[in-house]
C-alpha positions as a Markdown table, in Angstrom:
| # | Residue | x | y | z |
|---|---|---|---|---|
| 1 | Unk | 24.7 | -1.5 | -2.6 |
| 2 | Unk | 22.9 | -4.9 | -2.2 |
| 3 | Unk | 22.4 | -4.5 | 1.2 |
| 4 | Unk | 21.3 | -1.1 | 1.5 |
| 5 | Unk | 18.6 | -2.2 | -1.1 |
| 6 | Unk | 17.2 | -5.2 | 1.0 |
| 7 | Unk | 17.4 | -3.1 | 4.0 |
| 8 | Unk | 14.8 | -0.2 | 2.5 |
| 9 | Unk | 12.6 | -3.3 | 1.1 |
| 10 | Unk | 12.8 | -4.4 | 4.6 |
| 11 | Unk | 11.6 | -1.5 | 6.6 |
| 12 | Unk | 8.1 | 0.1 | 5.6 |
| 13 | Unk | 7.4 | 2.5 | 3.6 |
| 14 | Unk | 7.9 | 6.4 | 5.0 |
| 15 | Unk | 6.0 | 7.5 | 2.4 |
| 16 | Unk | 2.9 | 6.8 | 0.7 |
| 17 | Unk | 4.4 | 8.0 | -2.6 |
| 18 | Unk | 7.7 | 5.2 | -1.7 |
| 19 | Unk | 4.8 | 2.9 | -0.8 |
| 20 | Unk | 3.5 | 3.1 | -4.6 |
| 21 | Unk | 6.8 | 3.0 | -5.9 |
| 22 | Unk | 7.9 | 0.0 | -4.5 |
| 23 | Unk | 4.7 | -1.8 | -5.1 |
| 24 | Unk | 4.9 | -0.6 | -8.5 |
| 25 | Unk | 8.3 | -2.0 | -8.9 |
| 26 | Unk | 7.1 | -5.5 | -6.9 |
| 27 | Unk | 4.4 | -5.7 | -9.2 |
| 28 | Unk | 6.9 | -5.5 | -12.4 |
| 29 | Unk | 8.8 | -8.0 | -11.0 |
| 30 | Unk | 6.2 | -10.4 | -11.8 |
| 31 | Unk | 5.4 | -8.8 | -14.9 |
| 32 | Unk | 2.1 | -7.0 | -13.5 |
| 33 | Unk | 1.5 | -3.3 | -14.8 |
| 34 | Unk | -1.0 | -1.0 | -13.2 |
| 35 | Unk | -1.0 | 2.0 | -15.4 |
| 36 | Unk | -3.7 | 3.8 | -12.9 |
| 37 | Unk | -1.4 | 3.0 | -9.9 |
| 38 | Unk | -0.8 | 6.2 | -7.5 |
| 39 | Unk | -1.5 | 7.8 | -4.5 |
| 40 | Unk | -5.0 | 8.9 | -4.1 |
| 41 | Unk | -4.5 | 12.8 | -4.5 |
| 42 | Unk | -7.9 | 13.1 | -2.0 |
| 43 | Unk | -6.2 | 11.0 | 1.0 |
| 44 | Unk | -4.5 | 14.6 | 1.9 |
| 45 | Unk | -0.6 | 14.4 | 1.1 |
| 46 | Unk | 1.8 | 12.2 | -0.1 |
| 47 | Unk | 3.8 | 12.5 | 3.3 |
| 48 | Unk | 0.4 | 11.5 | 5.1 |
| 49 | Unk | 1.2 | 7.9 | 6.6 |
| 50 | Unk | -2.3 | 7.3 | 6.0 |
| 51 | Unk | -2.5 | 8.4 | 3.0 |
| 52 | Unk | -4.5 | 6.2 | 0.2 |
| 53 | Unk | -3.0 | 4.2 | -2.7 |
| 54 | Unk | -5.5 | 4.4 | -5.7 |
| 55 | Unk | -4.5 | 0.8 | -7.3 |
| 56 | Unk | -6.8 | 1.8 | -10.1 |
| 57 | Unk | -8.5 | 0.0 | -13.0 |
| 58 | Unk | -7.5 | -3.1 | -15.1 |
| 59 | Unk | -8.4 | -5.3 | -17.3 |
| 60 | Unk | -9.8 | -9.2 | -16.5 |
| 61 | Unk | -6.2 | -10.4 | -17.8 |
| 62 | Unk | -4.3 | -8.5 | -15.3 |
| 63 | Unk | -6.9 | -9.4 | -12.4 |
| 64 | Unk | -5.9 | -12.9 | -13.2 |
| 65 | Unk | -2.1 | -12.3 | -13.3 |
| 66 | Unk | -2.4 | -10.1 | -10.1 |
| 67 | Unk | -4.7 | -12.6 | -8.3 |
| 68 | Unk | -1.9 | -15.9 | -10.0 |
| 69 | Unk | 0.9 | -14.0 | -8.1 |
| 70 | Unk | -0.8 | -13.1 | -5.4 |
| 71 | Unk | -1.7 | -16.8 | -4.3 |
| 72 | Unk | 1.7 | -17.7 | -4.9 |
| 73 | Unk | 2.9 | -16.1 | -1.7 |
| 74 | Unk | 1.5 | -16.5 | 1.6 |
| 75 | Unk | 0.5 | -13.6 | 3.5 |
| 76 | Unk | -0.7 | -13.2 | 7.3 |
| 77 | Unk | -4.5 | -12.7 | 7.1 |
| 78 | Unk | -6.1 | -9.4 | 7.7 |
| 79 | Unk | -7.2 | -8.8 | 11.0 |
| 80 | Unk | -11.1 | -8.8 | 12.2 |
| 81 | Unk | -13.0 | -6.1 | 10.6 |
| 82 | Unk | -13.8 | -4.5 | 14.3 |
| 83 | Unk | -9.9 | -4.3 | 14.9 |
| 84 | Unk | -9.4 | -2.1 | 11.7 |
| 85 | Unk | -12.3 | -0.2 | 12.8 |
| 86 | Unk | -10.8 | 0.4 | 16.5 |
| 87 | Unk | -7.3 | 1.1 | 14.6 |
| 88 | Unk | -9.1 | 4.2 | 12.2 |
| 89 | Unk | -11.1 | 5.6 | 15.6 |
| 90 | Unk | -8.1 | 5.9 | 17.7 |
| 91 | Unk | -6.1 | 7.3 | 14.8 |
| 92 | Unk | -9.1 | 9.5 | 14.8 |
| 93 | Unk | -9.4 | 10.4 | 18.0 |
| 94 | Unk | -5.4 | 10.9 | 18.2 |
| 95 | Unk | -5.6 | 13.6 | 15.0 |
| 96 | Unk | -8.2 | 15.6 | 16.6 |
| 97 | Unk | -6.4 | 16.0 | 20.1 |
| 98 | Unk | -3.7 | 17.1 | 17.9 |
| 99 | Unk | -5.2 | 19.7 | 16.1 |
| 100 | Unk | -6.7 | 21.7 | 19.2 |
């Protein structure tokens, strides 16, 4: 049972609605509560990979445990701004050949 839990918190998320529920449950770990977390019900479906997770509002006490916990762990940096952008047009692009 173990394993077949590290393995899902392993792989990424299939959905966006898994995605929220596991950074929901991540988040409780370290004793964080977003009460607004979801997905965004505009971003199209839940079964949308892209998809957008609505992290919501919060208080200045919860910033500060969010941002404590978050600076605990170190995390690859984002990439350059122009790379995302390239990234969401050739997504774009892709969508659009696939809906003719």
């Amino acid at each position: 049972m173990e394993t077949a839990k590290k393995d899902m918190d392993e792989r990424p998320a299939r959905t966006a609605g898994e995605a929220v529920e596991r950074l929901r449950a991540a988040l409780c770990g370290v004793g964080i509560v977003l009460p607004s977390l979801r997905v965004d019900p505009l971003s199209v479906s839940d079964e949308d990979p892209y998809a957008l997770v609505d992290l919501g509002r919060c208080n200045l006490t919860v910033a500060s445990r969010l941002a404590a916990a978050l600076n605990r762990v170190p995390v690859e940096p984002a990439p350059p701004e122009e790379v995302l952008r390239e990234r969401v047009r050739r997504l774009n692009r892709e969508s659009v050949r696939g809906v003719t």
